[in-house]
N, C-alpha and C positions, 0 to 999 in steps of 0.2 A: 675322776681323771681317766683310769682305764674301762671306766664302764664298771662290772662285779671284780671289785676286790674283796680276796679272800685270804685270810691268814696263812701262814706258813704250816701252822697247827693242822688247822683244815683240810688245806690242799694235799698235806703227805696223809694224813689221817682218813679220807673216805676213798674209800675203795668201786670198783664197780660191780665188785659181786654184791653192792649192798642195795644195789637197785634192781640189776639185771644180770642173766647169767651171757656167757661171752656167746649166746647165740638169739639172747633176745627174750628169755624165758623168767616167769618171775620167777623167785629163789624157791618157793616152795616145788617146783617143777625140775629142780637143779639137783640129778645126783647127790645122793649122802656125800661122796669119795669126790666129786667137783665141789658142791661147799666145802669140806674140809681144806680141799687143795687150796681154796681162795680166800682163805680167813685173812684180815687185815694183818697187816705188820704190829709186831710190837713195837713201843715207843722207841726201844732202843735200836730196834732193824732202822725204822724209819728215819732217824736223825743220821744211822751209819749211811743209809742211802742217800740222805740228803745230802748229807757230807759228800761223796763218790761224785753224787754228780756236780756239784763245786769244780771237784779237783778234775772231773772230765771237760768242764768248761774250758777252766785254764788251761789245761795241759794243749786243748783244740784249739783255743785262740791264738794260742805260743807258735802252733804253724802253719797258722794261714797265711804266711808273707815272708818267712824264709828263703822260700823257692823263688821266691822273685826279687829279691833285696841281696840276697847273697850273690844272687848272680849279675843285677847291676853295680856290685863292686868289683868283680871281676871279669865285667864285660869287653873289656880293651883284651885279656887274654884270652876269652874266648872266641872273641871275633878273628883273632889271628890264628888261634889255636885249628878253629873250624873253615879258616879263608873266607869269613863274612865282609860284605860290601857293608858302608852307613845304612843303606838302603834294607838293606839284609834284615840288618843287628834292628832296625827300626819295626820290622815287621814281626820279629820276636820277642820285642817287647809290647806287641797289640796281642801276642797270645792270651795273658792273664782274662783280660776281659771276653775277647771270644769265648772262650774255655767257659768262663763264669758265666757268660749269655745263654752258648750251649745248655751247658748240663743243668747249672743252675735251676734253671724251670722243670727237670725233669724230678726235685727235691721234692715236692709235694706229693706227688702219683707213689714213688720210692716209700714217704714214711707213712704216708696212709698202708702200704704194703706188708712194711716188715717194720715198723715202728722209728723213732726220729733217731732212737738210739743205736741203734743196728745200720742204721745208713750213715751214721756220723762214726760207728764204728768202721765201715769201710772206708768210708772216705780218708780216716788217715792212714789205715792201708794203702791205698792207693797213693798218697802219699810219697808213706815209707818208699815204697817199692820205685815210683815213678823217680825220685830223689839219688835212691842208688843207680837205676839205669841211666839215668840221661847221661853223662858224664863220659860212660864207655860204648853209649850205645853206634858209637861211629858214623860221623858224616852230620851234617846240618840237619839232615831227615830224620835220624836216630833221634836226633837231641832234642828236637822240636817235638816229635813223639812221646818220644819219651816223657815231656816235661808237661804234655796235654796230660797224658794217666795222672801226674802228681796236682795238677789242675782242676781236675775233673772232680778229685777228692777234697778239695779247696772248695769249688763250687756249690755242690751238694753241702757242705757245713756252712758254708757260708751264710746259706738260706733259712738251713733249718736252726743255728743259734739263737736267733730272737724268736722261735718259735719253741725251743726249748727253757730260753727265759720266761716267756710268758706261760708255759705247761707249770714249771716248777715254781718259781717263786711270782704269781699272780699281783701280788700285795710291795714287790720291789723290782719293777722293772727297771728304775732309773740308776739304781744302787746294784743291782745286776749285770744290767748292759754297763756300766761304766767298770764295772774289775769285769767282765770280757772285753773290751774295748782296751782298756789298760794294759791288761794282757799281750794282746794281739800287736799294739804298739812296740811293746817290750820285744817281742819276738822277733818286731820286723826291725827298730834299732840294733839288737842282740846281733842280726843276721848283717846288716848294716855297719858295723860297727870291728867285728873279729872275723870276717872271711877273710878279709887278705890276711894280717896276722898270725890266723889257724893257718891258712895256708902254707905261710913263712914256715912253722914250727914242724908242721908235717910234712915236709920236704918241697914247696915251692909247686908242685904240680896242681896246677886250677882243679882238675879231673876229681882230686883227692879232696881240696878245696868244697867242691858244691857237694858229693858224696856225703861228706862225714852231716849233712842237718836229715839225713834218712834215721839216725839216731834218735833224734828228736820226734817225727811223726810217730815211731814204735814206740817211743814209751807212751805215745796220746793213745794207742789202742788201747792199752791194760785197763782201766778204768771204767772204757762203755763196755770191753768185755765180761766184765761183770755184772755191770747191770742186765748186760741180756740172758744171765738167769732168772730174771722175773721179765720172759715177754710179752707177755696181759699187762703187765703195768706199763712198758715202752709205748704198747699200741692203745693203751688208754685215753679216753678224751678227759680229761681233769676236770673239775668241776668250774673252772676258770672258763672253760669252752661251753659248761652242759650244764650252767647255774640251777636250769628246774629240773635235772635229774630226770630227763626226758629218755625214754630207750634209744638203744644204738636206730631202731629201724624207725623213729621218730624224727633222729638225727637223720636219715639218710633222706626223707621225707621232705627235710626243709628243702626250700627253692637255692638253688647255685647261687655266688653273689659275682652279679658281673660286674667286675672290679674295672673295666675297660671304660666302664661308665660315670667311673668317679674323674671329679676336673681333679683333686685332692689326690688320686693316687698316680693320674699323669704327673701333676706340678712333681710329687716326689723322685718319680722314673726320670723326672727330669737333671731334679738336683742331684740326686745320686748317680747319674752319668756323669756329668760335669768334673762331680768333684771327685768319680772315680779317676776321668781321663788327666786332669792334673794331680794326682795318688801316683797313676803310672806313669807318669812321664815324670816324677819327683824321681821315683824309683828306679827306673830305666836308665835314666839321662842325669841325673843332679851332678850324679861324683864325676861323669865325665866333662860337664863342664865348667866344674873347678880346675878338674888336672889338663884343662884345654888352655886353661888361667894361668899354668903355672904352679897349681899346688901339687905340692906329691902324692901319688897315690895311695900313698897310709891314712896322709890327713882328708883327703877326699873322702874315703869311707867313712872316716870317722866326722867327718861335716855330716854326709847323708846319716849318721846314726843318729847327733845331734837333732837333724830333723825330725826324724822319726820319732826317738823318745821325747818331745812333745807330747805324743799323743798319751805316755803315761800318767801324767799328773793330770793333764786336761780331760784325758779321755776318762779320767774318773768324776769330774768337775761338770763335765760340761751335760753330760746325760741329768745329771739329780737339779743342775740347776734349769734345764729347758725341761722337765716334768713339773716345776716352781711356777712357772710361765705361761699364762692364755694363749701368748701367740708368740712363737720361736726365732720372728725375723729380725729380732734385735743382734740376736746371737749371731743369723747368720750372716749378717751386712759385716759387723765387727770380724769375723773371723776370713771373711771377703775382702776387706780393706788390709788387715795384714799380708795376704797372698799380691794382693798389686804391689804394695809395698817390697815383697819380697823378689819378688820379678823382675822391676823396674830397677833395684837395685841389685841385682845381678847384671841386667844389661852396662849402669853403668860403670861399679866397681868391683867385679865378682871375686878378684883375690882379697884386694882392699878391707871391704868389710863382708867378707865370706859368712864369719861367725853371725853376724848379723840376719842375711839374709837367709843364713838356715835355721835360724830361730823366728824368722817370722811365716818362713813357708812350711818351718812346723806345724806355727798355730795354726796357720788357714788349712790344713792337712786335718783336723781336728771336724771336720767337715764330716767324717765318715763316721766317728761316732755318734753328733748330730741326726745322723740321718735314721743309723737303726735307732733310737731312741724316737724318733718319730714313726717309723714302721710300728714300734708300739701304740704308740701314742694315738693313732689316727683310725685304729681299728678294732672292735668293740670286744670280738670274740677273740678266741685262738682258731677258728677256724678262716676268720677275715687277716689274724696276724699271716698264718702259712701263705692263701693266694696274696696280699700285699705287699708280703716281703719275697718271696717268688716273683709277681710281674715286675717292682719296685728295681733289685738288682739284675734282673734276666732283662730286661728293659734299657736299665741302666748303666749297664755295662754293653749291650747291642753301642749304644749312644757313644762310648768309648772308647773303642776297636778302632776309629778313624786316631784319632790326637797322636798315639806314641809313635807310627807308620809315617804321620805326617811331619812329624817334628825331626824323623830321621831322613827324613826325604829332603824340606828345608833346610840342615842343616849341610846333608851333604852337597846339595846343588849351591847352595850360597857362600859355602867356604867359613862360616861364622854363626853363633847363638841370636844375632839383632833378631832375624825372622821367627825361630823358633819362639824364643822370652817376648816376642809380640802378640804371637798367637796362645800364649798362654795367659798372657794377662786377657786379652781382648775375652777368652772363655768364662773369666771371671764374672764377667758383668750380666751376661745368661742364667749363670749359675746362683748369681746374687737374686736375679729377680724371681728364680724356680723356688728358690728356699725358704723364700718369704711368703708366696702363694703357698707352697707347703705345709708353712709354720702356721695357718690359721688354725685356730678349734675347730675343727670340722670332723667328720666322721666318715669313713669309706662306705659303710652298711648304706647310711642314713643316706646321704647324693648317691649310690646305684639304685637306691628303691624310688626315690623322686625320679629320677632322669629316666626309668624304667618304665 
C-alpha cells in the first residue's frame, strides 16, 4: 500500500550512524568520541520518544484551527470592534489560506535545514505569539498581521505533519493520520464551541476572548522542544525514505521528482483546494448565518462546533478505512453528496433544521482528512510524501483564497445567503470530480518518470 513498510520496531531502532557518519563517511572513518555520541537508543529512550512525539502530534493538531474558528465565532464583534465592511470581514477570512499557500511551500527547504521537528517547534511559536498579539495589536492592519505570524506557523506544520507521520510511524499511516486529523478536529470544534462562552466568563471583551487559545499553541512547543535534543535524529532520513540504506551523498544524487508532472498530484491540489475553500467559508461564515436566521449567538457557535467535531469520530474512520480501498472515489462522492445536502438546506430552512444541516456539512467537512491520507497514500517515498504534500496544500489552498472574499462580497451586495449557499454547493461538484481522479492507485514517482 505505502510502497516499504516498516515496523514500528525498526523504524525507531536503526539509526544512521549505523550506515554512515552525518558527513558521509563509513563508521570505521568516524571519530571514536562521534561513534560514541551516536550510539542507538535504548529500547526504553526509544519508545519514551516515540511516546513524545505522539503527544507532539496531538498537542500540534489541537492548534491548527483555533486561530480561525475562534474568531469566526466572534466575528460579528470584531468586525464592529475593528469598523470592518462584509467586504472587509470577507477578505479576512481569505487569509488562512493565502498564509497556507505562502509559507506553506517554504516547509520543505525549512526541514531539510534544521529538521521537521524544529520547524514544527517554531511554528507553534509562532502561533503562540501571533495569537496573543493580534487582539491588541490596534487597527484592522495590526490584526491581520498579526494573525499572518500565527498563520505562518499553522502553514509550515500543516505540511510537514504527514510528513512527520510517514518519518515515524511508516507501517500506520492511516491509524496516525486519523488521531491527527481527530485531533485537529477537536481543536477546531473546542475553538468553535467555548469562545463566545470563555469570553462571557472572562469579562465579555472579544480582545481577551481570541488571546486566551495563545495558551494552547505554548503548551504544543514543550514536546518538539525536547526532541531537539537529539538533532541528527530530527534531520534524519528514516529508513521509510532510505529502504537500501543508500548514503546521505547517494540521496542527494538521486534525480529531483517533478511532481508538476504527475496528473495524480494536480487531481489532489485540486481536491484539497476545494475542499479547503468550503473548510473556510464553514469556518468564517456558518455561525453568522445561523444568527442572520435568527439563532442566538451562543447556539450559533455551538452549531459551528457541532460541525466541526464531525471531523472527530470520522477523522479517525475515515483515513484507516480509505487505506482498506484501491480507489477512494466511493468515499468521496458520499461525503460530497452530504455537503449539497447541507447547503441546500441551509438555503432552505436554516433555523428550522439548523441541527441538521450542521451535521451534514460536518461530514462533507471530513474531506480534509481524506485528503492528507491520500498525500500518503499516492507517494512512494518520504521524500515524494514532503514535495506532494507541499505542492498538494501550497497549491491548494492558492485555489482557495478566492471562495471566503467572494462569498463576503455576495453576501454583502445581495442583502442575503441564496448567492453565497449557491456558490458553495455549485463548488461541490468540481471538487467531487477532483477527488475521484485523485482517489485512483496511482503513484506520484511512477506518472513524473513516465510523463518525464
Amino acid at each position: 500500500m505505502m510502497g516499504v513498510m516498516v515496523s514500528e520496531e525498526t523504524l525507531t531502532a536503526t539509526s544512521p550512524s549505523t550506515t554512515t557518519s552525518p558527513r558521509g563517511r563509513a563508521p570505521s572513518d568516524t571519530p571514536t568520541s562521534d561513534r560514541t555520541a551516536a550510539e542507538p537508543p535504548t529500547p526504553a529512550t526509544r519508545a519514551w520518544t516515540t511516546r513524545l512525539v505522539v503527544v507532539g502530534i496531538v498537542l500540534t493538531a489541537l492548534n491548527l484551527r483555533p486561530a480561525i474558528t475562534s474568531l469566526g465565532a466572534l466575528l460579528e464583534e470584531v468586525r464592529t470592534g475593528l469598523g470592518m465592511s462584509g467586504s472587509v470581514a470577507g477578505l479576512l477570512t481569505s487569509v488562512p489560506p493565502l498564509c497556507f499557500a505562502l509559507f506553506g511551500v517554504m516547509a520543505p527547504r525549512l526541514a531539510r535545514r534544521f529538521g521537521p521537528a524544529a520547524v514544527v517547534c517554531a511554528g507553534m511559536a509562532a502561533i503562540a505569539g501571533g495569537l496573543l498579539i493580534r487582539p491588541y495589536a490596534g487597527g484592522t492592519a495590526g490584526f491581520v498581521a498579526a494573525s499572518a505570524l500565527a498563520l505562518m506557523g499553522i502553514a509550515v506544520s500543516n505540511v510537514l505533519m504527514p510528513v512527520i507521520v510517514k518519518r515515524w510511524f511508516p507501517d500506520r499511516v492511516g491509524s496516525m493520520t486519523g488521531l491527527y486529523s481527530m485531533a485537529l478536529a477537536l481543536g477546531t470544534s473546542a475553538a468553535a464551541a467555548v469562545t463566545v462562552p470563555m469570553t462571557e466568563v472572562l469579562g465579555g471583551s472579544w480582545r481577551t476572548g481570541l488571546a486566551v487559545w495563545a495558551l494552547l499553541a505554548a503548551a504544543a512547543v514543550v514536546p518538539w522542544l525536547a526532541l531537539l535534543r537529539d538533532r541528527g535524529q530530527d534531520r534524519d532520513t528514516r529508513p521509510a525514505e532510505n529502504p537500501g540504506g543508500a548514503s546521505g551523498s547517494a540521496r542527494e544524487a538521486a534525480p529531483a521528482l517533478r511532481i508538476t508532472r504527475s496528473r495524480t498530484a494536480w487531481a489532489l491540489a485540486v481536491f484539497f483546494g476545494l475542499q479547503a475553500t468550503a473548510a473556510y467559508i464553514t469556518m468564517g461564515w456558518m455561525a453568522q448565518i445561523f444568527r442572520d436566521a435568527g439563532v442566538p449567538a451562543g447556539t450559533a457557535g455551538l452549531l459551528l462546533a457541532v460541525t466541526m467535531v464531525m471531523g472527530v469520530p470520522l477523522a479517525f474512520v475515515i483515513p484507516r478505512l480509505a487505506t482498506r480501498l484501491p480507489h477512494q472515489g466511493p468515499i468521496v462522492v458520499a461525503l460530497g453528496v452530504c455537503g449539497l445536502l447541507g447547503y441546500g438546506g441551509l438555503h432552505l430552512a436554516p433555523a428550522e433544521g439548523a441541527w441538521a444541516w450542521a451535521l451534514l456539512i460536518g461530514v462533507a467537512n471530513c474531506s480534509f482528512p481524506l485528503a492528507l491520507t491520500m498525500v500518503g497514500m499516492r507517494a512512494r517515498t518520504g521524500a515524494g510524501v514532503v514535495q506532494l504534500s507541499a505542492f498538494a496544500q501550497s497549491t491548494g489552498y492558492l485555489i482557495s483564497i478566492p471562495g471566503p472574499f467572494l462569498v463576503g462580497v455576495l453576501y454583502q451586495h445581495s442583502g442575503g445567503w441564496g448567492l453565497p449557499l449557491a456558490l458553495m454547493a455549485a463548488l461541490m461538484l468540481p471538487q467531487i470530480a477532483a477527488g475521484v481522479l485523485a482517489g485512483r492507485d496511482r503513484i506520484v514517482e511512477d506518472e513524473a518518470a513516465r510523463r518525464g
